[in-house]
N, CA, C and O atoms as a GROMACS GRO file, in nm:
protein
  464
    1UNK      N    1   1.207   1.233  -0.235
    1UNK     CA    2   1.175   1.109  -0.304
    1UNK      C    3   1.160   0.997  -0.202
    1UNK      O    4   1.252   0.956  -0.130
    2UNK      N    5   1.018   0.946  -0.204
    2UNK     CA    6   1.043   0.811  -0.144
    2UNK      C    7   1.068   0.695  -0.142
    2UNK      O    8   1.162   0.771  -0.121
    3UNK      N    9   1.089   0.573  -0.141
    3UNK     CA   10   1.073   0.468  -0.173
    3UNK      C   11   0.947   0.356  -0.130
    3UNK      O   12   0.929   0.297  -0.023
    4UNK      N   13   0.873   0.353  -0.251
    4UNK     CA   14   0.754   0.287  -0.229
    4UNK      C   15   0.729   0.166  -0.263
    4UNK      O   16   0.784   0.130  -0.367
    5UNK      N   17   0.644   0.068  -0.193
    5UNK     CA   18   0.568  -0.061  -0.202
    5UNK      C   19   0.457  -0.089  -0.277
    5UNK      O   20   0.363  -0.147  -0.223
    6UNK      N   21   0.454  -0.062  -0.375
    6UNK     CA   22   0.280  -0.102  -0.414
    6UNK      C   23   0.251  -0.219  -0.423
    6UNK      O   24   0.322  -0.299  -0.484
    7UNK      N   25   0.117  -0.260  -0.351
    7UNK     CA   26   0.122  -0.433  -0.375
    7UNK      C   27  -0.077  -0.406  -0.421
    7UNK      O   28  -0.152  -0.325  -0.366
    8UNK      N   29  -0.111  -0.502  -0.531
    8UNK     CA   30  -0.186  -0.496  -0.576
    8UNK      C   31  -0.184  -0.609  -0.701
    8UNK      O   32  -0.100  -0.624  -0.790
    9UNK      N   33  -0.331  -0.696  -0.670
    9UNK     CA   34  -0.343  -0.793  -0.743
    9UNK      C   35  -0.379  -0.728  -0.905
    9UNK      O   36  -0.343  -0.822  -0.976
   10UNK      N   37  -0.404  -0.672  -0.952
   10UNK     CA   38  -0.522  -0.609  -1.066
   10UNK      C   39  -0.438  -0.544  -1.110
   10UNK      O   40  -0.402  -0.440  -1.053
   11UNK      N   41  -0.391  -0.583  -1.211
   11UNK     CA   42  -0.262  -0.542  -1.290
   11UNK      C   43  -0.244  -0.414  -1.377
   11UNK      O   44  -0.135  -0.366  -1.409
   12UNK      N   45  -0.356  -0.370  -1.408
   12UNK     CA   46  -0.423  -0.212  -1.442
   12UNK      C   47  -0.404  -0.121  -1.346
   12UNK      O   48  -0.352  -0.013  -1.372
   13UNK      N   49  -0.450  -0.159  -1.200
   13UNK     CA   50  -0.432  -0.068  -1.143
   13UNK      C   51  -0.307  -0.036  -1.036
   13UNK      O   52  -0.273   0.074  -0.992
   14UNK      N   53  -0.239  -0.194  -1.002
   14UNK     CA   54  -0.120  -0.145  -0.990
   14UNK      C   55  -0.025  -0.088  -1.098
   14UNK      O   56   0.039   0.006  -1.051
   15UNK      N   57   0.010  -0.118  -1.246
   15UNK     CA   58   0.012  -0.027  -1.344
   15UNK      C   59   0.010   0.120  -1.304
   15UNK      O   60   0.117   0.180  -1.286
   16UNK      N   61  -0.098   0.177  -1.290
   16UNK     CA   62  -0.137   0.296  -1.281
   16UNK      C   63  -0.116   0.370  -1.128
   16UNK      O   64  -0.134   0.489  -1.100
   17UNK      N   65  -0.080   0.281  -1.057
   17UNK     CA   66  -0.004   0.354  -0.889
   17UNK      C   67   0.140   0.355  -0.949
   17UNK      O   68   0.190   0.465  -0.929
   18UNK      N   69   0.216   0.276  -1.010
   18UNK     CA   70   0.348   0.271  -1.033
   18UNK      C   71   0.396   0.424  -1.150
   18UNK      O   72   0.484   0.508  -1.140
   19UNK      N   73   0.298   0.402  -1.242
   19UNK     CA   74   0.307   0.535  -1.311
   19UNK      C   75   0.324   0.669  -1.291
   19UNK      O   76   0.398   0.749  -1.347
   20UNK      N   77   0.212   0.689  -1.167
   20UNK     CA   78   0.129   0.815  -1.088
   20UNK      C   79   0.297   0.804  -0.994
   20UNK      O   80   0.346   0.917  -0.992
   21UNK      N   81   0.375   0.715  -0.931
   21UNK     CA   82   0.408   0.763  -0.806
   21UNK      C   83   0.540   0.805  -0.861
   21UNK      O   84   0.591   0.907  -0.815
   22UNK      N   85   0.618   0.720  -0.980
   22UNK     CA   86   0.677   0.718  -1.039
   22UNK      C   87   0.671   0.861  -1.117
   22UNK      O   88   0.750   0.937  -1.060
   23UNK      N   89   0.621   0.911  -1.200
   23UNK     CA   90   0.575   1.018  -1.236
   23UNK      C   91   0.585   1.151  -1.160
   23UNK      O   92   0.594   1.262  -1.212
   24UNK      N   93   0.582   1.119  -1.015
   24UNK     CA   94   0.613   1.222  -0.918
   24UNK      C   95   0.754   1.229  -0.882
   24UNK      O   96   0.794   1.341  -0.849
   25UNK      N   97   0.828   1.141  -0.882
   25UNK     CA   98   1.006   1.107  -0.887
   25UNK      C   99   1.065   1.068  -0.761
   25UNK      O  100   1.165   1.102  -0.698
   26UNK      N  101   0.897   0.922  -0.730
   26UNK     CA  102   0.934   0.845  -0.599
   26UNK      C  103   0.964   0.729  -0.691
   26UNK      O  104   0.911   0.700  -0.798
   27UNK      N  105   1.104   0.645  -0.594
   27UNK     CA  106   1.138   0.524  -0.639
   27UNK      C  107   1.038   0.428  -0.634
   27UNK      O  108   0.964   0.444  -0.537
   28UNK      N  109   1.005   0.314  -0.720
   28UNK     CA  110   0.880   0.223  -0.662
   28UNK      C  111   0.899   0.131  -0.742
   28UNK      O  112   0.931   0.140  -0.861
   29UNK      N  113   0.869  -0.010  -0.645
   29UNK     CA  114   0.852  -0.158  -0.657
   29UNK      C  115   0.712  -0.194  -0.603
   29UNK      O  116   0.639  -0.145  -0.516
   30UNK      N  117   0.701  -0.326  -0.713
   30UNK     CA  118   0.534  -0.376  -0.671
   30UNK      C  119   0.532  -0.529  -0.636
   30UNK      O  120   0.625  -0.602  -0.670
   31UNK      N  121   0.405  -0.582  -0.554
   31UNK     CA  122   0.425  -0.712  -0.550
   31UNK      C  123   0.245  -0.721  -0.566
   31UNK      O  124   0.157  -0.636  -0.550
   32UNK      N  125   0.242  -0.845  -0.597
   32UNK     CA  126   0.085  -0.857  -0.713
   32UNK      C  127   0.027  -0.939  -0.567
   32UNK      O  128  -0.094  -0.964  -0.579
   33UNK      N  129   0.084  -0.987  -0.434
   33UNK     CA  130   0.004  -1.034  -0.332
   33UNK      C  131   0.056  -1.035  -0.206
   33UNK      O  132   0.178  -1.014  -0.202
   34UNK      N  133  -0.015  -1.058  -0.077
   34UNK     CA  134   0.070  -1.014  -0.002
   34UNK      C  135   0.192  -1.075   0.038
   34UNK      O  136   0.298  -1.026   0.078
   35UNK      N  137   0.147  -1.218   0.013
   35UNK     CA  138   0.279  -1.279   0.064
   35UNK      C  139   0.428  -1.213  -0.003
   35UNK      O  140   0.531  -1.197   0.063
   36UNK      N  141   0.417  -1.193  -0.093
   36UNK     CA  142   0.528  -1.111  -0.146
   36UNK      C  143   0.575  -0.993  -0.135
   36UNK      O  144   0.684  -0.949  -0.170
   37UNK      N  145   0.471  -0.935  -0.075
   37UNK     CA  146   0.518  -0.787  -0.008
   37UNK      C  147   0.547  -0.790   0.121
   37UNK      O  148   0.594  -0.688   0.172
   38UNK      N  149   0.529  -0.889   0.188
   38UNK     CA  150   0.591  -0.955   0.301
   38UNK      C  151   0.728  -0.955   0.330
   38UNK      O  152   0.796  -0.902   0.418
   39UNK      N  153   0.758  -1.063   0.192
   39UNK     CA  154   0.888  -1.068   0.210
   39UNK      C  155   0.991  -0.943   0.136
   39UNK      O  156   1.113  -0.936   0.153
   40UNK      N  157   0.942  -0.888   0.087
   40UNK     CA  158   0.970  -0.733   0.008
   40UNK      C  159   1.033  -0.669   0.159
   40UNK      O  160   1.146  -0.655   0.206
   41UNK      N  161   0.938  -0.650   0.190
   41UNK     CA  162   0.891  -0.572   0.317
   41UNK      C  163   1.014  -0.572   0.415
   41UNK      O  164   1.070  -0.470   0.457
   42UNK      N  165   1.043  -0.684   0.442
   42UNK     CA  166   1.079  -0.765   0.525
   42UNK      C  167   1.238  -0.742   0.476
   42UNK      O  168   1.319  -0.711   0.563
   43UNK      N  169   1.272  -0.754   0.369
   43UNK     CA  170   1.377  -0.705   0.323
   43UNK      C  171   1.417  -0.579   0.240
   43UNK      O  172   1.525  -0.575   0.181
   44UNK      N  173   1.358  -0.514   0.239
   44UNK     CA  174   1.382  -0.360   0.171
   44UNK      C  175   1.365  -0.237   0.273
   44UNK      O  176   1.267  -0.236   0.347
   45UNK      N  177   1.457  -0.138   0.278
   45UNK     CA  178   1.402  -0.057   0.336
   45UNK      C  179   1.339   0.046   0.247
   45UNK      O  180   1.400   0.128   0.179
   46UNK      N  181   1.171   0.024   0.260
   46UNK     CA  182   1.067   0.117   0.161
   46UNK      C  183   1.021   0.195   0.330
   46UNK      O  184   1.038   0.165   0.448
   47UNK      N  185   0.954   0.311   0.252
   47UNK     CA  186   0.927   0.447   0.330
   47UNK      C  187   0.800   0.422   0.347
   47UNK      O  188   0.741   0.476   0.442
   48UNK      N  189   0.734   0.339   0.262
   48UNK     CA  190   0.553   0.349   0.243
   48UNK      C  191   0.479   0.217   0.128
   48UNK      O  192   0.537   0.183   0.025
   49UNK      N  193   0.371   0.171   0.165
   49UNK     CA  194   0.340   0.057   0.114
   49UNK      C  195   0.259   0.090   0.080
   49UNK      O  196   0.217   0.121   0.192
   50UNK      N  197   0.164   0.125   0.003
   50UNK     CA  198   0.028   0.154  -0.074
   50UNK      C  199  -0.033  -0.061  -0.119
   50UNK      O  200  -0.001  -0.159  -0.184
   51UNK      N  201  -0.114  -0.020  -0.042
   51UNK     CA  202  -0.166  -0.179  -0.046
   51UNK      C  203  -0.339  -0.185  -0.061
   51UNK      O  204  -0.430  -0.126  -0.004
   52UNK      N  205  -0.333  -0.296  -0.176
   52UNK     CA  206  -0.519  -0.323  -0.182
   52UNK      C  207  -0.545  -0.404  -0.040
   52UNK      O  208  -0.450  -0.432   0.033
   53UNK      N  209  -0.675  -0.439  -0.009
   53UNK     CA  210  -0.697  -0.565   0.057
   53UNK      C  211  -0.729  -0.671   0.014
   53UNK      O  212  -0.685  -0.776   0.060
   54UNK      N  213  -0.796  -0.664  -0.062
   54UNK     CA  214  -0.897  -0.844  -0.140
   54UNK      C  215  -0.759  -0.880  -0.224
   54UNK      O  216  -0.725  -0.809  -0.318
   55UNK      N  217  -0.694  -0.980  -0.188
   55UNK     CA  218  -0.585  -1.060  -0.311
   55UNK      C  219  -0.593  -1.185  -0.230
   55UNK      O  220  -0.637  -1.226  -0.122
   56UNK      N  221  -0.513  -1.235  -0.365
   56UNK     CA  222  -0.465  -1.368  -0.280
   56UNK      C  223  -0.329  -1.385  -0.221
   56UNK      O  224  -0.247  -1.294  -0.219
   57UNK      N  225  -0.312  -1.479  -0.184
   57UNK     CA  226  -0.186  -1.530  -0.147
   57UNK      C  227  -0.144  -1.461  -0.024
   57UNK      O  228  -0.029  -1.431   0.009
   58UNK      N  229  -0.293  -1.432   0.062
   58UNK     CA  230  -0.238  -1.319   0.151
   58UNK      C  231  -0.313  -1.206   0.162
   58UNK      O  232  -0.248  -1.118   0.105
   59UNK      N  233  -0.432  -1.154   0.213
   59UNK     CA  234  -0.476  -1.019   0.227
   59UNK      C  235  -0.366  -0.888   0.235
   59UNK      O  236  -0.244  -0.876   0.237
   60UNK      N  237  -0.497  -0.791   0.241
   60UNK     CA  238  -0.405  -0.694   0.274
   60UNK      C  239  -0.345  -0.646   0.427
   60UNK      O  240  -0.239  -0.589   0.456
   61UNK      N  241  -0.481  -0.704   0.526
   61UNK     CA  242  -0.505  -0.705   0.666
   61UNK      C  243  -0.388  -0.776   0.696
   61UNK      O  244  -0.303  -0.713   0.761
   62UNK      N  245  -0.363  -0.889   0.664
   62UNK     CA  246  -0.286  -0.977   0.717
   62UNK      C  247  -0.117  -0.961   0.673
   62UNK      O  248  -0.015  -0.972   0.741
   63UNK      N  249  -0.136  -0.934   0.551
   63UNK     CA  250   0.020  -0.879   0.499
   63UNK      C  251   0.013  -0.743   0.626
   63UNK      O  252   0.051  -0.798   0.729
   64UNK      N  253  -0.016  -0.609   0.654
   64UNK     CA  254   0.024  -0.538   0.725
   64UNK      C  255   0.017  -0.580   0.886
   64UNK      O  256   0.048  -0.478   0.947
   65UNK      N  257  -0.005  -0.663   0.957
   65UNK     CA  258  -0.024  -0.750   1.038
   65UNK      C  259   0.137  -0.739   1.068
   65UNK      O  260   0.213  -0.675   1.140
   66UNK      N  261   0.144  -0.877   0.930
   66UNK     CA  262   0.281  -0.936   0.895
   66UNK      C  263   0.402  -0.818   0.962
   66UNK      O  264   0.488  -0.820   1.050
   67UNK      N  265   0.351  -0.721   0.865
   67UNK     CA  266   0.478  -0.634   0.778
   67UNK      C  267   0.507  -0.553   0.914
   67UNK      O  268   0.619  -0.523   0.956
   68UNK      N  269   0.396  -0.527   0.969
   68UNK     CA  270   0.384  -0.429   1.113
   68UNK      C  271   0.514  -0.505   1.246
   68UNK      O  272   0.575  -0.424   1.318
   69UNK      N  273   0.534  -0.621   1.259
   69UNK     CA  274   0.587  -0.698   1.366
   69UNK      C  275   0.735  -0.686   1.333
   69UNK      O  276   0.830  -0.687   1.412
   70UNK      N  277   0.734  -0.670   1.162
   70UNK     CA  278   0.893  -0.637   1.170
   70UNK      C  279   0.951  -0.530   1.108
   70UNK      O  280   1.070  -0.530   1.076
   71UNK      N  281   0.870  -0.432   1.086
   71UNK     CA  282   0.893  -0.281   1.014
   71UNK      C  283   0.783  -0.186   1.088
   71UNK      O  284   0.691  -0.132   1.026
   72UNK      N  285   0.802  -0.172   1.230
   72UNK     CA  286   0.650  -0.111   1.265
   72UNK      C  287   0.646   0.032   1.240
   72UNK      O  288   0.544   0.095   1.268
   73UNK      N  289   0.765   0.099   1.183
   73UNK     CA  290   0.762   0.265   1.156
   73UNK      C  291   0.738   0.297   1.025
   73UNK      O  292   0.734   0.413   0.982
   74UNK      N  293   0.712   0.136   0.921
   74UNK     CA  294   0.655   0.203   0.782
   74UNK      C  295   0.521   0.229   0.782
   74UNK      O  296   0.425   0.187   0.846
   75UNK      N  297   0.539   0.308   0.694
   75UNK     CA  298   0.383   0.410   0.656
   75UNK      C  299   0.357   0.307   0.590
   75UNK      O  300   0.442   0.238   0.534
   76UNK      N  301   0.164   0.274   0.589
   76UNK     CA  302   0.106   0.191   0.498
   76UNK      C  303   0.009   0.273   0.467
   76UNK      O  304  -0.013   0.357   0.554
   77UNK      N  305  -0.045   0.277   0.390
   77UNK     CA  306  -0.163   0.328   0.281
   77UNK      C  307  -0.255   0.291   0.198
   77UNK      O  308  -0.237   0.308   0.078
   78UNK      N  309  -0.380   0.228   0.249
   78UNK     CA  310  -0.472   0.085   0.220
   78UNK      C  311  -0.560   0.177   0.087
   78UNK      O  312  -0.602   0.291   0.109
   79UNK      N  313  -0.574   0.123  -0.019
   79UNK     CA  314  -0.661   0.142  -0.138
   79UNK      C  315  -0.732   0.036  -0.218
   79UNK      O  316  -0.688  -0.030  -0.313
   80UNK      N  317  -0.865   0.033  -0.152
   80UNK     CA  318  -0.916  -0.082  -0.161
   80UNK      C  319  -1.070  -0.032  -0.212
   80UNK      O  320  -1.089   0.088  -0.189
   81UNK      N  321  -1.176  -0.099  -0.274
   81UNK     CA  322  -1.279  -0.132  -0.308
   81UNK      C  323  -1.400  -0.188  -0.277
   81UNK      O  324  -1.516  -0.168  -0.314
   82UNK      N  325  -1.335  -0.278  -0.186
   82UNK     CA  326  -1.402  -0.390  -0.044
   82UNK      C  327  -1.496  -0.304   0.041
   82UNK      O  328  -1.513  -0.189   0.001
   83UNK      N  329  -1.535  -0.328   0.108
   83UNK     CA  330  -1.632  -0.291   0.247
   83UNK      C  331  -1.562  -0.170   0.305
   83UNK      O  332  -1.443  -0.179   0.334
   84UNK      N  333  -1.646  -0.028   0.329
   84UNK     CA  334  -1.572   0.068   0.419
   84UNK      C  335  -1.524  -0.005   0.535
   84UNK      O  336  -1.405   0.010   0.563
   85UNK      N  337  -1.618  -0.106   0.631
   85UNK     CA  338  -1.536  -0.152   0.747
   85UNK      C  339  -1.399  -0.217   0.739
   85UNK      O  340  -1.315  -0.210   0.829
   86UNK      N  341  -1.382  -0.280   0.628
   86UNK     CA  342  -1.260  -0.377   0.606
   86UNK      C  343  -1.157  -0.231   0.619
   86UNK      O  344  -1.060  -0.237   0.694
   87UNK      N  345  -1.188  -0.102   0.542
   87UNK     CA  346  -1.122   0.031   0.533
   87UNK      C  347  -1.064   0.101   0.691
   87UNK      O  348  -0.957   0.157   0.716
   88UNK      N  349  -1.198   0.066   0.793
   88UNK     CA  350  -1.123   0.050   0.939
   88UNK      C  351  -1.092   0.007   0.990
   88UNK      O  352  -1.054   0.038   1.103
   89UNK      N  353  -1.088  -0.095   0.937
   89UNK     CA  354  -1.000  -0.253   1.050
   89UNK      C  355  -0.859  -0.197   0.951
   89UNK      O  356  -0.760  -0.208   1.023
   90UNK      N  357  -0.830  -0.156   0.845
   90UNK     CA  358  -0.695  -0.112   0.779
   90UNK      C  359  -0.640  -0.015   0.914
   90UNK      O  360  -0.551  -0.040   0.996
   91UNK      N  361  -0.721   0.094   0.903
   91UNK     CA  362  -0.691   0.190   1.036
   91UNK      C  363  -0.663   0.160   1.142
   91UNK      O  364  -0.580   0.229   1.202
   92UNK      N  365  -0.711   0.065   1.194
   92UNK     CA  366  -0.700  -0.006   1.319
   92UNK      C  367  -0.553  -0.057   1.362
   92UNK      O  368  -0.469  -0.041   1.450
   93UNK      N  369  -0.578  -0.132   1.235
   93UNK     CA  370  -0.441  -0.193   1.267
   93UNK      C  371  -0.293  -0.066   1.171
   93UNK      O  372  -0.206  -0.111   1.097
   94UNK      N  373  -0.306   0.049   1.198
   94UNK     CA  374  -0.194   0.091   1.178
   94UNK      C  375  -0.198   0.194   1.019
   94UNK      O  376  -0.113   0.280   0.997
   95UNK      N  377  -0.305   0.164   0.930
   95UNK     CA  378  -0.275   0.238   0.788
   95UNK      C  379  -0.280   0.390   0.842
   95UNK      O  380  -0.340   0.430   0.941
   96UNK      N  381  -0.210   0.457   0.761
   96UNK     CA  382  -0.190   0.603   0.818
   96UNK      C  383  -0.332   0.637   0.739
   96UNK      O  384  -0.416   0.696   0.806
   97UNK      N  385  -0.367   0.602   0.589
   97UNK     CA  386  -0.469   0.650   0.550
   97UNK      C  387  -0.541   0.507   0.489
   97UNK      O  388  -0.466   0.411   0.471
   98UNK      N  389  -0.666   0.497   0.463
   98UNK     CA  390  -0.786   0.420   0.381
   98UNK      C  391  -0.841   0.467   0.283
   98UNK      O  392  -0.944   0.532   0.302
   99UNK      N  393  -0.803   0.454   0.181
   99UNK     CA  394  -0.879   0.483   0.073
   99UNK      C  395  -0.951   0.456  -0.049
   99UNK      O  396  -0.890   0.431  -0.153
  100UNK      N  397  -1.060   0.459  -0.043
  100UNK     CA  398  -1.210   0.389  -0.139
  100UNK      C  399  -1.192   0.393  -0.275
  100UNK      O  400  -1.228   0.500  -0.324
  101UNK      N  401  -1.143   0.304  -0.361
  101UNK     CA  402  -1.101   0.284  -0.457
  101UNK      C  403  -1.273   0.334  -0.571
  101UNK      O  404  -1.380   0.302  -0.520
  102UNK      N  405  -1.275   0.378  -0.654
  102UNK     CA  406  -1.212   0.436  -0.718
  102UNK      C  407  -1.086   0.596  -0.668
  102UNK      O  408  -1.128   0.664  -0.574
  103UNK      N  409  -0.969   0.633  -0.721
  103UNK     CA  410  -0.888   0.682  -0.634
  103UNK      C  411  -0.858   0.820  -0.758
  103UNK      O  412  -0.927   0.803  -0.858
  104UNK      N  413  -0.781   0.930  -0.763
  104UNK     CA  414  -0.719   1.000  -0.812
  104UNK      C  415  -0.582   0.987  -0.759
  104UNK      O  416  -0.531   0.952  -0.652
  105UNK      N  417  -0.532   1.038  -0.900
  105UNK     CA  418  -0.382   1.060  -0.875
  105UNK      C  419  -0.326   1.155  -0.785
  105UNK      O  420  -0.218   1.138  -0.728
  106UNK      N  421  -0.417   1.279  -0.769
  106UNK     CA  422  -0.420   1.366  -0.712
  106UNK      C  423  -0.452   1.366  -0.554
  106UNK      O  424  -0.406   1.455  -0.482
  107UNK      N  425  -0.546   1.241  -0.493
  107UNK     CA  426  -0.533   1.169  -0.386
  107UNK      C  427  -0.400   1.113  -0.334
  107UNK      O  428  -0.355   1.143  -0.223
  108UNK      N  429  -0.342   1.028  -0.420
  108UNK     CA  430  -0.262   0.958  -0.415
  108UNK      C  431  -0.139   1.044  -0.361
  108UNK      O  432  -0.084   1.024  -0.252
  109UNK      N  433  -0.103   1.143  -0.455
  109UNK     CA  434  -0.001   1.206  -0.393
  109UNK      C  435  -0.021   1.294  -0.288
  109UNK      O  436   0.071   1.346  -0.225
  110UNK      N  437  -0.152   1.316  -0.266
  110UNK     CA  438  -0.136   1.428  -0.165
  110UNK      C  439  -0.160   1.356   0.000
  110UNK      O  440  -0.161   1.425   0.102
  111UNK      N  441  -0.177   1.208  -0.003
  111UNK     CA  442  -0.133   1.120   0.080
  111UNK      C  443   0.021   1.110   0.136
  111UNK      O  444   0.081   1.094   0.242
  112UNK      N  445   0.038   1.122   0.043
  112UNK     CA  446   0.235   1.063   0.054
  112UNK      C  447   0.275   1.241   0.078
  112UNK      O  448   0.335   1.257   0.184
  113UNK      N  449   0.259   1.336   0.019
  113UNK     CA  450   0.302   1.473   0.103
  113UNK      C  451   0.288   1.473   0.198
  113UNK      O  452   0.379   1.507   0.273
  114UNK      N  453   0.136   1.425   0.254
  114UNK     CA  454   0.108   1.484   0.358
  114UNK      C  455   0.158   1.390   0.482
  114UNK      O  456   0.130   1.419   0.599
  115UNK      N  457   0.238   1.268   0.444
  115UNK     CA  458   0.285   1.156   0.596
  115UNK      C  459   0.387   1.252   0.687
  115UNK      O  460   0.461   1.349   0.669
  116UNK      N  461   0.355   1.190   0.765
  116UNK     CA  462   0.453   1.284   0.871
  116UNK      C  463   0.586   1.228   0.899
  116UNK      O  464   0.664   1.288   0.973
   0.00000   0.00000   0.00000
């Protein structure tokens, strides 16, 4: 079981990561932008962050930026909609995986099996 981050503006579909990860019998908390998964971040010890990019209050680029300087051994996991490049600048800076929203559940978990 892990303990997970979901941060996601779009309340349907974080909904539906919390369900899916939850459903698998990982612990999980969400924050609707980044600044708040920042400070989540920053104070929780979570295993893995499943993060959109386009929000407010804070990208997703910039929240893992953030989150990277003072948690640099959590797994992040970008699921986004935006531009494939925005999907490698995620990589760049550190996401173990990028992934092109629309997503399966079946994606989803076989992400989080497969972290090392």
């Amino acid at each position: 079981m892990a303990k997970i981050l979901v941060v996601e503006d779009q309340d349907s579909m974080r909904e539906w990561l919390i369900a899916v990860l939850e459903g698998a019998g990982h612990q999980v908390s969400a924050a609707r932008d980044g600044l708040s998964a920042i400070s989540l971040a920053t104070r929780c010890a979570f295993d893995l962050v499943f993060t959109d990019i386009s929000m407010p209050e804070e990208e997703g680029l910039g929240m893992i930026l953030a989150v990277r300087k003072v948690r640099p051994e959590l797994k992040i996991i970008v699921i986004s909609g935006t531009d494939p490049e925005v999907l490698m600048d995620a990589k760049i800076l550190g996401a173990y995986a990028a992934l092109r929203k629309p997503v399966t559940s079946e994606v989803v978990l076989r992400c989080v099996r497969e972290l090392p």
